[in-house]
OpenMM code with the backbone's topology and positions (N, CA, C; nanometers):
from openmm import Vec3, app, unit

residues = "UNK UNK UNK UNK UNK UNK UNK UNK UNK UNK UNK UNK UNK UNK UNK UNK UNK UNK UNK UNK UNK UNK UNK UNK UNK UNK UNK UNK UNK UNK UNK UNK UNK UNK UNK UNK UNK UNK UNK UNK UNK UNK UNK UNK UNK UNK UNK UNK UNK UNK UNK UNK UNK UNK UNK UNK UNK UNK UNK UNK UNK UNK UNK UNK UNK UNK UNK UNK UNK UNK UNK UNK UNK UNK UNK UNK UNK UNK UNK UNK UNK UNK UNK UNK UNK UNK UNK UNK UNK UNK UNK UNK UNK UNK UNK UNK UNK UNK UNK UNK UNK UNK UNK UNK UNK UNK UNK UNK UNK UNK UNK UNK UNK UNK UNK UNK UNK UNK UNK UNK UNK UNK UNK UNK UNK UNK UNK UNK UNK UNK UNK UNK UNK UNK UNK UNK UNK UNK UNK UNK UNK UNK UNK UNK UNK UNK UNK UNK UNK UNK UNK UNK UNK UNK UNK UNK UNK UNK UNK UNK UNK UNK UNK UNK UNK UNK".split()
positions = [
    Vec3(9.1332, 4.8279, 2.4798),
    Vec3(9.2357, 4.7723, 2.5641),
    Vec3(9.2017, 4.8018, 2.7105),
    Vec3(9.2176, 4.6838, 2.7977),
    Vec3(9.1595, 4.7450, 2.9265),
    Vec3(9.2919, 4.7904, 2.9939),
    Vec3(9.2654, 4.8683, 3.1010),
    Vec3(9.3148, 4.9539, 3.2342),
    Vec3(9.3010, 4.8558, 3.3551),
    Vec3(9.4293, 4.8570, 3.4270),
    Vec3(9.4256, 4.8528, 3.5631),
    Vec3(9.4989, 4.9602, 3.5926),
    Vec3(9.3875, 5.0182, 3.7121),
    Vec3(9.4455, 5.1127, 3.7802),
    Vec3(9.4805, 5.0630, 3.9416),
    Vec3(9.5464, 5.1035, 4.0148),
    Vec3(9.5403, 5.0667, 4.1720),
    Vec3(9.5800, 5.2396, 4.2225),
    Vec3(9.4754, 5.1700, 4.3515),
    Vec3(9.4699, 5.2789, 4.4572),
    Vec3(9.4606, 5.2617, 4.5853),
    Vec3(9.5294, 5.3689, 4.6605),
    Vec3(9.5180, 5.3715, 4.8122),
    Vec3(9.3384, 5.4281, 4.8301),
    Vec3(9.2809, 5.3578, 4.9094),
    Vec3(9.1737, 5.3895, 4.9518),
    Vec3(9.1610, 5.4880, 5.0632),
    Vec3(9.1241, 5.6082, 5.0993),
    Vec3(9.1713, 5.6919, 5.1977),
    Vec3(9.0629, 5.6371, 5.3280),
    Vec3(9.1085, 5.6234, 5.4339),
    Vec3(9.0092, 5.5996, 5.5073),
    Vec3(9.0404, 5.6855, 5.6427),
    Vec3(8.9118, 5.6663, 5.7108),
    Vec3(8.8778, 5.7755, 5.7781),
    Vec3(8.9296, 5.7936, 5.9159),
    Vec3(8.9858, 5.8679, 6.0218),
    Vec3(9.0463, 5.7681, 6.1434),
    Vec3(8.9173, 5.7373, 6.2582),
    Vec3(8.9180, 5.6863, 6.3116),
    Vec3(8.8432, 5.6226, 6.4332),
    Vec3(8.9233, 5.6578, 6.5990),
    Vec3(8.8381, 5.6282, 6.6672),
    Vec3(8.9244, 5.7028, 6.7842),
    Vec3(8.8398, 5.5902, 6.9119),
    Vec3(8.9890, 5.5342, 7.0431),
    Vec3(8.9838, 5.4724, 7.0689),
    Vec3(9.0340, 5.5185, 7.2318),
    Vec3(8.9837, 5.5256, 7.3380),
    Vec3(8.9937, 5.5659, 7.4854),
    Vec3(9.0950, 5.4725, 7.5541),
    Vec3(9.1994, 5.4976, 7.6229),
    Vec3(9.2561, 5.4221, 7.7208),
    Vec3(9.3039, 5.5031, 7.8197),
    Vec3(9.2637, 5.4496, 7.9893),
    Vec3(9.3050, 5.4808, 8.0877),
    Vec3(9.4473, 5.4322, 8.0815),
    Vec3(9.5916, 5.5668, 8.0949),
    Vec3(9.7364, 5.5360, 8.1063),
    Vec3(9.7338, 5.4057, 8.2385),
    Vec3(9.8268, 5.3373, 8.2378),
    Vec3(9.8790, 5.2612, 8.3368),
    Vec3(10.0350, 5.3215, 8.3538),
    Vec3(10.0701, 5.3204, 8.5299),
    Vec3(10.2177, 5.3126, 8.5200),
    Vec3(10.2779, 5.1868, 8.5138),
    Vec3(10.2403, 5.0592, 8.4735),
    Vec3(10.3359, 4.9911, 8.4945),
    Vec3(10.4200, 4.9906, 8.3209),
    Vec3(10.5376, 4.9059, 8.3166),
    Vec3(10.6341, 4.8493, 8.2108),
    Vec3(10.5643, 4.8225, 8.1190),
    Vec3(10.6325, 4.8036, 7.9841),
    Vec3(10.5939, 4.7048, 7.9010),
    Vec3(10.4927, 4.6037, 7.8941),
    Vec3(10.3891, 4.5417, 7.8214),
    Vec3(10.3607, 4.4170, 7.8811),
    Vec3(10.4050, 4.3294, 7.8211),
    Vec3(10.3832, 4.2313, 7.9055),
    Vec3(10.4062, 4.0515, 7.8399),
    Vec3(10.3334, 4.0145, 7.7860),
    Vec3(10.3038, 3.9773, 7.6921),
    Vec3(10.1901, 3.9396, 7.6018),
    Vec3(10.2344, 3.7421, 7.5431),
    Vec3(10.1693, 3.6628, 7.6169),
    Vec3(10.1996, 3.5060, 7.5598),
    Vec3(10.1571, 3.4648, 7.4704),
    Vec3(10.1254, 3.3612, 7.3979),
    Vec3(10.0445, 3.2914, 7.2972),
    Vec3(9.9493, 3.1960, 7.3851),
    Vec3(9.8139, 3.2300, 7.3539),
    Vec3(9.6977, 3.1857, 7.4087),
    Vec3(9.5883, 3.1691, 7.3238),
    Vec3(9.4972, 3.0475, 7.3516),
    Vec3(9.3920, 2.9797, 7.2534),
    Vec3(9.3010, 3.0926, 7.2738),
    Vec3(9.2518, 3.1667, 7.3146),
    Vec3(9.1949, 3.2543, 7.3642),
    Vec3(9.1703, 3.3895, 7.2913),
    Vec3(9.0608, 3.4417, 7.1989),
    Vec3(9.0482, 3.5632, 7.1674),
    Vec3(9.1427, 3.6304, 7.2260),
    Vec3(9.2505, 3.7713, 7.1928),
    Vec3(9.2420, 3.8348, 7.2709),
    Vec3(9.1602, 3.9832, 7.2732),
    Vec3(9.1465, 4.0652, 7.3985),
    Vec3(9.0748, 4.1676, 7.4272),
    Vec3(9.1515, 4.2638, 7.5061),
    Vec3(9.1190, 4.4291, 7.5085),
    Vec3(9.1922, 4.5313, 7.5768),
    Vec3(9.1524, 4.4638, 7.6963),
    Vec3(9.2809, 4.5432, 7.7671),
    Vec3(9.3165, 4.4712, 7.9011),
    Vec3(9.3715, 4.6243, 7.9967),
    Vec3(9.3827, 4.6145, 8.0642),
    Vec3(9.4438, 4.7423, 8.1780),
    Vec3(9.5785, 4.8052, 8.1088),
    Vec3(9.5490, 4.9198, 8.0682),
    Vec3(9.5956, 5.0390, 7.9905),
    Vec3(9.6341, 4.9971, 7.8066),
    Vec3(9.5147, 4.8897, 7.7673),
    Vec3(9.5416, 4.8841, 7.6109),
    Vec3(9.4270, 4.8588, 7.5681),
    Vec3(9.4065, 4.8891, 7.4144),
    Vec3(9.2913, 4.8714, 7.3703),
    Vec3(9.3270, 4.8168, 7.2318),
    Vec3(9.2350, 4.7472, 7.1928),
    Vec3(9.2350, 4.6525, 7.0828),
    Vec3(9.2083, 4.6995, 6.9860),
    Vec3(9.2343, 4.6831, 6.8491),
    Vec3(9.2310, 4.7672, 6.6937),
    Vec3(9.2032, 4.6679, 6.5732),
    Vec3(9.1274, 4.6219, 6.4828),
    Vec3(9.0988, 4.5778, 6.3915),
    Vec3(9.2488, 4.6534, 6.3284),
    Vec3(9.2475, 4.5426, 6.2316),
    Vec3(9.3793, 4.5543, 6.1573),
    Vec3(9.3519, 4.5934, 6.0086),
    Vec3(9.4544, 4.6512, 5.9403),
    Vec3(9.4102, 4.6677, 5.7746),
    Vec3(9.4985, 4.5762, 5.7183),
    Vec3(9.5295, 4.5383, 5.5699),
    Vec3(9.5974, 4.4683, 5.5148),
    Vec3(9.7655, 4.5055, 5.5230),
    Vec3(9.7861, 4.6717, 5.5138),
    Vec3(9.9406, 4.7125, 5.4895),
    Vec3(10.0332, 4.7504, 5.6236),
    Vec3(9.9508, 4.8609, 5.6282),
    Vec3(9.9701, 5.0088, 5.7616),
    Vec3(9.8563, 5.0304, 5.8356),
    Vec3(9.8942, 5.0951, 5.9632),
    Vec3(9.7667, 5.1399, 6.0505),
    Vec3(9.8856, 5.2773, 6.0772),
    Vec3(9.8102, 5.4198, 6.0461),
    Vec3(9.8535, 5.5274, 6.1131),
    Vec3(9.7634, 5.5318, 6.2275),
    Vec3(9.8690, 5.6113, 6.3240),
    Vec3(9.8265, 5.6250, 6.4683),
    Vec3(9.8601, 5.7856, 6.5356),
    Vec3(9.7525, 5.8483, 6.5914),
    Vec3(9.7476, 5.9820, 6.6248),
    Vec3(9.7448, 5.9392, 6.7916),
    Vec3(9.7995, 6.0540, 6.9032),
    Vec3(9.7668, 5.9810, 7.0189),
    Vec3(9.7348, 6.1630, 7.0732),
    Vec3(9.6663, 6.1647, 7.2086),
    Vec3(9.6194, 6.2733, 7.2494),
    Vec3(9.6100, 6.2403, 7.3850),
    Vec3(9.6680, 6.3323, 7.4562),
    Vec3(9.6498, 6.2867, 7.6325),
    Vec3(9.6254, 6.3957, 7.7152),
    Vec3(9.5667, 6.4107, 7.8222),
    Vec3(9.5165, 6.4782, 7.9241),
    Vec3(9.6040, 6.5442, 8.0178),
    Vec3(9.7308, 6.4963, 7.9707),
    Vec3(9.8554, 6.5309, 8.0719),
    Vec3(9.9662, 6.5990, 7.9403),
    Vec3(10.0091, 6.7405, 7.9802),
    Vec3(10.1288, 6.7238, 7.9012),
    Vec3(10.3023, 6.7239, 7.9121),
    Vec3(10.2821, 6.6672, 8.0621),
    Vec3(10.4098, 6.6536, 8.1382),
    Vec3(10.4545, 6.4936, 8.1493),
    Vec3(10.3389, 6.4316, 8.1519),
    Vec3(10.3919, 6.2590, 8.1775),
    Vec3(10.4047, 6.2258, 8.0476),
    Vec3(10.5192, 6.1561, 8.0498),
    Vec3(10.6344, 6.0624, 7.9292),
    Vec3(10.5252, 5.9718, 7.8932),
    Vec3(10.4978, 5.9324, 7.8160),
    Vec3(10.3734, 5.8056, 7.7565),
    Vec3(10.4683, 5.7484, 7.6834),
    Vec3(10.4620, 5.6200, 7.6968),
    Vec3(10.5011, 5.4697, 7.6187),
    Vec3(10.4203, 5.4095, 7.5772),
    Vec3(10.4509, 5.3995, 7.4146),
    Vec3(10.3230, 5.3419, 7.3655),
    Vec3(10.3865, 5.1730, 7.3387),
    Vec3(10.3113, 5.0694, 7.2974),
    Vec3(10.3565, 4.9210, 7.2850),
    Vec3(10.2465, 4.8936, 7.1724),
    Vec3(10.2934, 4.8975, 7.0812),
    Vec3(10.2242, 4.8294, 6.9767),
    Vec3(10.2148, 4.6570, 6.9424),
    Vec3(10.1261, 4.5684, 6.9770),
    Vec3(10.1450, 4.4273, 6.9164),
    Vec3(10.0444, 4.3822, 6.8426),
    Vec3(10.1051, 4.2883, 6.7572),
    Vec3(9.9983, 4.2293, 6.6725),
    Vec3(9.9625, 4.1349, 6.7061),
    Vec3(9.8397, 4.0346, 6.6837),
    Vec3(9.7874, 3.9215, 6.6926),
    Vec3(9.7502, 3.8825, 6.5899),
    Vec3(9.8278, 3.7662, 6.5731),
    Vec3(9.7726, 3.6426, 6.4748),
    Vec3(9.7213, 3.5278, 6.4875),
    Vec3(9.6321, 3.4612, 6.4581),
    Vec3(9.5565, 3.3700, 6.4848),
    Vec3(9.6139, 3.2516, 6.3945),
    Vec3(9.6751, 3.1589, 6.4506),
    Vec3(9.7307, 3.0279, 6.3403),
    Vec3(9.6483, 2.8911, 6.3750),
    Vec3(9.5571, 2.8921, 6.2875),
    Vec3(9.4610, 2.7476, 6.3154),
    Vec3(9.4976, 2.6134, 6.2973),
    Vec3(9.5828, 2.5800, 6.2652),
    Vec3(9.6684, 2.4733, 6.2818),
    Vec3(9.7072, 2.4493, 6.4178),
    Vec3(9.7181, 2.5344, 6.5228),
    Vec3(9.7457, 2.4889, 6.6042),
    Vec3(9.5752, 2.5909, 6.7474),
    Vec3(9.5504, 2.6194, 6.6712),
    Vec3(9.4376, 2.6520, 6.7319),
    Vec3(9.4734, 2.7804, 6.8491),
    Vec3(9.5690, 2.9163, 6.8188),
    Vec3(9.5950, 2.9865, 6.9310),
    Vec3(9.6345, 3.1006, 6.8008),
    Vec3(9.6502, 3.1809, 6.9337),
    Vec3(9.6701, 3.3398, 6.8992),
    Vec3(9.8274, 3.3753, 6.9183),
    Vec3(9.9210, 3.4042, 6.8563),
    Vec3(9.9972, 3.4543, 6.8834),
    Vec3(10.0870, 3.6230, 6.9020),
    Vec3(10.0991, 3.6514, 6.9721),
    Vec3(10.1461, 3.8167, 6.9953),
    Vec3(10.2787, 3.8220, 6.9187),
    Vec3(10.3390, 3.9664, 6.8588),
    Vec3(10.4694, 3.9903, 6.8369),
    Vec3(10.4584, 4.1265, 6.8536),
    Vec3(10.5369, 4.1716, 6.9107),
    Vec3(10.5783, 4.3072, 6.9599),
    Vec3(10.6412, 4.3771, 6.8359),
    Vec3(10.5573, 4.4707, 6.7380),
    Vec3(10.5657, 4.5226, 6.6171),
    Vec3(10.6705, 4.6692, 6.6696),
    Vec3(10.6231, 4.7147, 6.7685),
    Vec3(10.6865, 4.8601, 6.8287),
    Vec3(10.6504, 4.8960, 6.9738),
    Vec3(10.7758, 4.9470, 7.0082),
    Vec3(10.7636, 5.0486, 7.0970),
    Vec3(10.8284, 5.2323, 7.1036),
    Vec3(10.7114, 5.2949, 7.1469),
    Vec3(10.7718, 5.4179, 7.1278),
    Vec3(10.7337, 5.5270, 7.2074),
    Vec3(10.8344, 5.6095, 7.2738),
    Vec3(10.8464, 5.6674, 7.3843),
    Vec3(10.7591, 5.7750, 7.3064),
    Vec3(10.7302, 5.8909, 7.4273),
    Vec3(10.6663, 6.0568, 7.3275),
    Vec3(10.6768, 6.1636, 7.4053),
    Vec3(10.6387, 6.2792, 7.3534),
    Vec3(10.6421, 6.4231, 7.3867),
    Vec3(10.5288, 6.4582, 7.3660),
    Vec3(10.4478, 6.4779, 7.4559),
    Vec3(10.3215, 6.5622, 7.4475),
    Vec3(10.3820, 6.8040, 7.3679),
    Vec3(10.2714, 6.7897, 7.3174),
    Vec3(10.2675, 6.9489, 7.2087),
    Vec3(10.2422, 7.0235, 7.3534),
    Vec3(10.2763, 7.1258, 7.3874),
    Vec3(10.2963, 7.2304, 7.4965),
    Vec3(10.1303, 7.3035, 7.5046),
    Vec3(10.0462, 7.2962, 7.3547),
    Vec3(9.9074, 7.3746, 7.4029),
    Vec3(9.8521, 7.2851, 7.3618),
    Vec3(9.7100, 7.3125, 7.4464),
    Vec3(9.6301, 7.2438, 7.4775),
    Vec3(9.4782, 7.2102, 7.3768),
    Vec3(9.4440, 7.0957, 7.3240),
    Vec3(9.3621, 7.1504, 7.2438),
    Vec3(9.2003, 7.1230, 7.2991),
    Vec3(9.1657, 7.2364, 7.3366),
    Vec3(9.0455, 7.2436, 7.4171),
    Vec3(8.8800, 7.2280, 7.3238),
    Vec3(8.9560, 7.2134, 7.2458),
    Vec3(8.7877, 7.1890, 7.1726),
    Vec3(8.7859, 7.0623, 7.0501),
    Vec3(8.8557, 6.9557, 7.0787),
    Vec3(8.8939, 6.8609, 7.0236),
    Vec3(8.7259, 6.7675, 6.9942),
    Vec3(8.7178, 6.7663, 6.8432),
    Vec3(8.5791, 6.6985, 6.8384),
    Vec3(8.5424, 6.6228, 6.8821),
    Vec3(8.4172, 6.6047, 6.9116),
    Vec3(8.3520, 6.4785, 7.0352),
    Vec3(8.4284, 6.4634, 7.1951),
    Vec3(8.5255, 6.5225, 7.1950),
    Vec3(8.6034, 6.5281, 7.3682),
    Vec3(8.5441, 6.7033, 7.4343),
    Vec3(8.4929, 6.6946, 7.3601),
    Vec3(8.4623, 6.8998, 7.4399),
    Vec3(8.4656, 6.8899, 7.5888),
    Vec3(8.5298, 6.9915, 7.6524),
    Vec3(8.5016, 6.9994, 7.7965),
    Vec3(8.6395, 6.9621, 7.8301),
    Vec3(8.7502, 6.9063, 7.8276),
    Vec3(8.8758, 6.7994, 7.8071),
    Vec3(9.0080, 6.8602, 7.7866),
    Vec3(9.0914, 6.9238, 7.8382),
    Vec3(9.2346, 6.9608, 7.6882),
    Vec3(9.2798, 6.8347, 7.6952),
    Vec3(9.2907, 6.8406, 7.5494),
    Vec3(9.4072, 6.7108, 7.5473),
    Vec3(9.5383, 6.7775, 7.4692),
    Vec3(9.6332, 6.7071, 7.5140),
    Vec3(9.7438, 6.7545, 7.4452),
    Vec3(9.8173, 6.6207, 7.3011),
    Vec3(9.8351, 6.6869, 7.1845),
    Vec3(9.8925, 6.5780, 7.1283),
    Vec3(10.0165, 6.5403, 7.0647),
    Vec3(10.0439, 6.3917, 7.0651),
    Vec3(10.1983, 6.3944, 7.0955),
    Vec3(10.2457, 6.4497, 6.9674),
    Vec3(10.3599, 6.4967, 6.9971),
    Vec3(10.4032, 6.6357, 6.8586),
    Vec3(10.5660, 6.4954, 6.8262),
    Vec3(10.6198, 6.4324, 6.9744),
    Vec3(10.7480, 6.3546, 6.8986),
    Vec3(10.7059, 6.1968, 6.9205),
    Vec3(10.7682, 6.0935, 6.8659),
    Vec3(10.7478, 6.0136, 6.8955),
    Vec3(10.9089, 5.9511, 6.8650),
    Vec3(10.9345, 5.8664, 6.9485),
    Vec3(11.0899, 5.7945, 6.9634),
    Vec3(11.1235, 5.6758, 6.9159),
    Vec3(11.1267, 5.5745, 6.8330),
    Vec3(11.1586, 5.4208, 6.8763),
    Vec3(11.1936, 5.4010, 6.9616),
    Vec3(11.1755, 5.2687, 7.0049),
    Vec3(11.2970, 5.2626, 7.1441),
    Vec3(11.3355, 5.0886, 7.0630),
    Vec3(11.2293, 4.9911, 7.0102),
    Vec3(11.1900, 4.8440, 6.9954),
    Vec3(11.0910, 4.8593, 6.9233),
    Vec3(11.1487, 4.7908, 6.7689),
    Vec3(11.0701, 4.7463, 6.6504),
    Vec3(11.0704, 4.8007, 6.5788),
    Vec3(10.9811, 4.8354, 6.4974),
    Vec3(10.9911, 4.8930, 6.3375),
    Vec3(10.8881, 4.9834, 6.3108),
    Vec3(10.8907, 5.1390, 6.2655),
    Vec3(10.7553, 5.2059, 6.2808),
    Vec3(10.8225, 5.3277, 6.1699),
    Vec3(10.7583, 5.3855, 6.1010),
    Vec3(10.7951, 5.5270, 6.0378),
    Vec3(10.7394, 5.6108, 6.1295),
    Vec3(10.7611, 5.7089, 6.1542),
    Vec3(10.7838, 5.8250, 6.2271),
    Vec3(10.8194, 5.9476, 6.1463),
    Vec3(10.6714, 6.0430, 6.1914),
    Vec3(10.6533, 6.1626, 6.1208),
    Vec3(10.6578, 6.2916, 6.2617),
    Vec3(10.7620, 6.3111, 6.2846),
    Vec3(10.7412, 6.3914, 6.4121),
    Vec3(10.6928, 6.5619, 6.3270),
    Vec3(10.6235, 6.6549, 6.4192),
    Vec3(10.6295, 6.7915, 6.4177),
    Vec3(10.7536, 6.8324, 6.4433),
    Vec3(10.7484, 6.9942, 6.3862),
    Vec3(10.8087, 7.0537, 6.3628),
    Vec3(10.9597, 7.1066, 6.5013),
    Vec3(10.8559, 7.0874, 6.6308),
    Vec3(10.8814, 7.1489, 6.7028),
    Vec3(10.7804, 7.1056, 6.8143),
    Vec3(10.7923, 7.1336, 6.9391),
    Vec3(10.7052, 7.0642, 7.0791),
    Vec3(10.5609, 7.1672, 7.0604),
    Vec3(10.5857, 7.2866, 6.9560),
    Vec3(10.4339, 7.3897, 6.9959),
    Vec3(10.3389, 7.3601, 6.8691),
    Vec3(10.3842, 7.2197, 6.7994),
    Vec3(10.3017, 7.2358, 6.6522),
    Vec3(10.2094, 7.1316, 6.6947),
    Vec3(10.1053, 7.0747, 6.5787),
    Vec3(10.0290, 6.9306, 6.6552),
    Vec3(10.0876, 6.8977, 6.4260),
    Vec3(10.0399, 6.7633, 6.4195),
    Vec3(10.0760, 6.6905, 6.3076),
    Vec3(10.1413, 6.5885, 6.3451),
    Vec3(10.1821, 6.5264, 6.3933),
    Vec3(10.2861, 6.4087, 6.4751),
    Vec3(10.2029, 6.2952, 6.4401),
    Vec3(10.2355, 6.1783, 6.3731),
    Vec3(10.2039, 6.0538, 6.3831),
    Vec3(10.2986, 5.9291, 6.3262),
    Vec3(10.2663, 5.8258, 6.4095),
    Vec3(10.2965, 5.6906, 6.3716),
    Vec3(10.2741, 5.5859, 6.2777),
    Vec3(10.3238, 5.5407, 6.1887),
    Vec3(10.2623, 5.4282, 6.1168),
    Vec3(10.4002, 5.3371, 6.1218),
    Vec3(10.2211, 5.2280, 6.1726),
    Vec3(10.2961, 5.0660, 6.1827),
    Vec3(10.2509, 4.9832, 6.0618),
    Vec3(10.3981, 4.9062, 6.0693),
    Vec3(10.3535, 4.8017, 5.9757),
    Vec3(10.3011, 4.6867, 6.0524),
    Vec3(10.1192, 4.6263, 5.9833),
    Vec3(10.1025, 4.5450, 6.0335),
    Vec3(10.1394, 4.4028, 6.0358),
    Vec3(10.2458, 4.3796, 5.8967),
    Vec3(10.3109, 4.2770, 5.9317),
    Vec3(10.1709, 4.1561, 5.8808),
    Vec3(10.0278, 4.1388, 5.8556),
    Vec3(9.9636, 4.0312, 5.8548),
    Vec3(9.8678, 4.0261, 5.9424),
    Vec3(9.8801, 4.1003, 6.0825),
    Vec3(9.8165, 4.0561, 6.1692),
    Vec3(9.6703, 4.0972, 6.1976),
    Vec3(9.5406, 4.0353, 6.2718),
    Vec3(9.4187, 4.0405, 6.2640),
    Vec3(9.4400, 4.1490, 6.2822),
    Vec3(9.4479, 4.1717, 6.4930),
    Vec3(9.4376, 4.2724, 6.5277),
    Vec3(9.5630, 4.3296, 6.6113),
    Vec3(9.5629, 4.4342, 6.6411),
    Vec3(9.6933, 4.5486, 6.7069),
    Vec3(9.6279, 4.5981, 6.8348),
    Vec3(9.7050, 4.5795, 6.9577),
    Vec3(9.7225, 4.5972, 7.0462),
    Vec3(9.7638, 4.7100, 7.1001),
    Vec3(9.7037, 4.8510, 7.1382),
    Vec3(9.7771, 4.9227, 7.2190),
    Vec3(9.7934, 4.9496, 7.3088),
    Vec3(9.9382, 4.9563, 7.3839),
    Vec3(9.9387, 4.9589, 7.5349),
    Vec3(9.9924, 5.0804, 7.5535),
    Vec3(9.9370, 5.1921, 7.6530),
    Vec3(10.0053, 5.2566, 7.7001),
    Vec3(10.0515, 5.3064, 7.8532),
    Vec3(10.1376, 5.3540, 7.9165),
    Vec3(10.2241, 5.3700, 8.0600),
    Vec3(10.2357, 5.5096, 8.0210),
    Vec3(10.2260, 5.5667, 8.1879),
    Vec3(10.2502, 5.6911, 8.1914),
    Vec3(10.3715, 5.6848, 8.2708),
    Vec3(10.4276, 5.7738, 8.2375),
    Vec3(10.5531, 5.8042, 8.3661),
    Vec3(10.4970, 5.8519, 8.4751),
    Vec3(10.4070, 5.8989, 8.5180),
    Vec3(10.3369, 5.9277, 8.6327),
    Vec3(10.1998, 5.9539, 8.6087),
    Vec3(10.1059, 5.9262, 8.6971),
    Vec3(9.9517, 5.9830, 8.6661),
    Vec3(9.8979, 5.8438, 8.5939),
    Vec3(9.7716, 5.8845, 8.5675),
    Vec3(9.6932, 5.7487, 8.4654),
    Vec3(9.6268, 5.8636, 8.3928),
    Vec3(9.6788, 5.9575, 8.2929),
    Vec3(9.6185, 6.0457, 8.2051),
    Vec3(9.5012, 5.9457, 8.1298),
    Vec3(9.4144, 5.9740, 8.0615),
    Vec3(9.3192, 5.9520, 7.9638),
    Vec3(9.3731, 6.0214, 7.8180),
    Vec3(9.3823, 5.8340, 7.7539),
    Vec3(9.4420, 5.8512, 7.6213),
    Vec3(9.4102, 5.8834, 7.5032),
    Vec3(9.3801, 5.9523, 7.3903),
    Vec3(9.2712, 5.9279, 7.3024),
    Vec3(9.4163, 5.8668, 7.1616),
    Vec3(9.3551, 5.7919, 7.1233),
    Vec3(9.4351, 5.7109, 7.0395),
    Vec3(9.3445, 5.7014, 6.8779),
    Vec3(9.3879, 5.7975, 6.8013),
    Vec3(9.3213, 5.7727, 6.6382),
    Vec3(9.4280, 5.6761, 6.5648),
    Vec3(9.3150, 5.6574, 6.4997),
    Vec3(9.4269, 5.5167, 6.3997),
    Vec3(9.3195, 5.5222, 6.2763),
    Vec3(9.3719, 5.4679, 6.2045),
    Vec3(9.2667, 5.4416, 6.0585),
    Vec3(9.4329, 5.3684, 5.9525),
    Vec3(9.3327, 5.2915, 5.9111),
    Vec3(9.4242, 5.1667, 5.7791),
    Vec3(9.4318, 5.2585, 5.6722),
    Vec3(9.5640, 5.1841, 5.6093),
    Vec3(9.5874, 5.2332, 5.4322),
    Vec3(9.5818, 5.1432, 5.3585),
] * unit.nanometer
topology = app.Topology()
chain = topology.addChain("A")
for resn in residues:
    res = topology.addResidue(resn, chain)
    for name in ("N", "CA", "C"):
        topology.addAtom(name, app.Element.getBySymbol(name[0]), res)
């Protein structure tokens, strides 16, 4: 008699650089046009379900807003369309982690809360502002690829952004 089994495939995270911007939110239109990271976001291959998201910053006083969007590509009409999956405010962890693999030389601090403010996201905060473990998972909803934007409340910290699919 045969077996089906199903499984989550564990995969590995990847890690992705963005210079903070202070400005808002962005606007994101529907355009025939690939899209590509743009001034304070960087672009993410998408998985079929979820994308968890780790974030790490250089500052641990400026407020970071993160903007998650997806892009879908509908060939029927030959364009890309954006939808704003999440947004979510954060709390950088109080110590610093100074020997963070492949960043040596760097503290980065990583975000320990994360907030909704707009859209839909599970949220695994730490314990407390002095722990690290804190992450995001979005639903991708379908889409190719995910968009991240992030704003500093002050400064243009350097972002490090892990993500990896389920």
């Amino acid at each position: 008699m045969a077996q089906v089994q199903l499984t989550t495939d564990v995969k590995s995270f990847s890690i992705a650089s963005i210079a903070a911007v202070t400005t808002t939110t962005p606007s994101r239109v529907v355009t025939t046009t690939k899209p590509v990271a743009g001034s304070g976001s960087v672009l993410v291959g998408s998985s079929l379900n979820y994308l968890k998201f780790k974030t790490l910053s250089t500052s641990q006083t400026s407020a970071l807003t993160l903007t998650f969007i997806g892009w879908s590509f509908y060939p029927d009409q030959m364009a890309w369309v954006p939808q704003t999956l999440c947004v979510a405010t954060t709390v950088q962890n109080a110590n610093a982690q100074a020997a963070f693999p492949g960043l040596a030389g760097t503290n980065y601090y990583e975000v320990s809360q994360y907030t909704k403010t707009v859209g839909d996201a599970k949220i695994f905060n730490s314990t407390n502002a002095n722990t690290n473990g804190a992450f995001i998972l979005i639903d991708t909803v379908g889409c190719q690829f995910i968009e991240v934007h992030c704003s500093a409340a002050s400064g243009t910290p350097t972002i490090q952004v892990l993500h990896g699919g389920l």
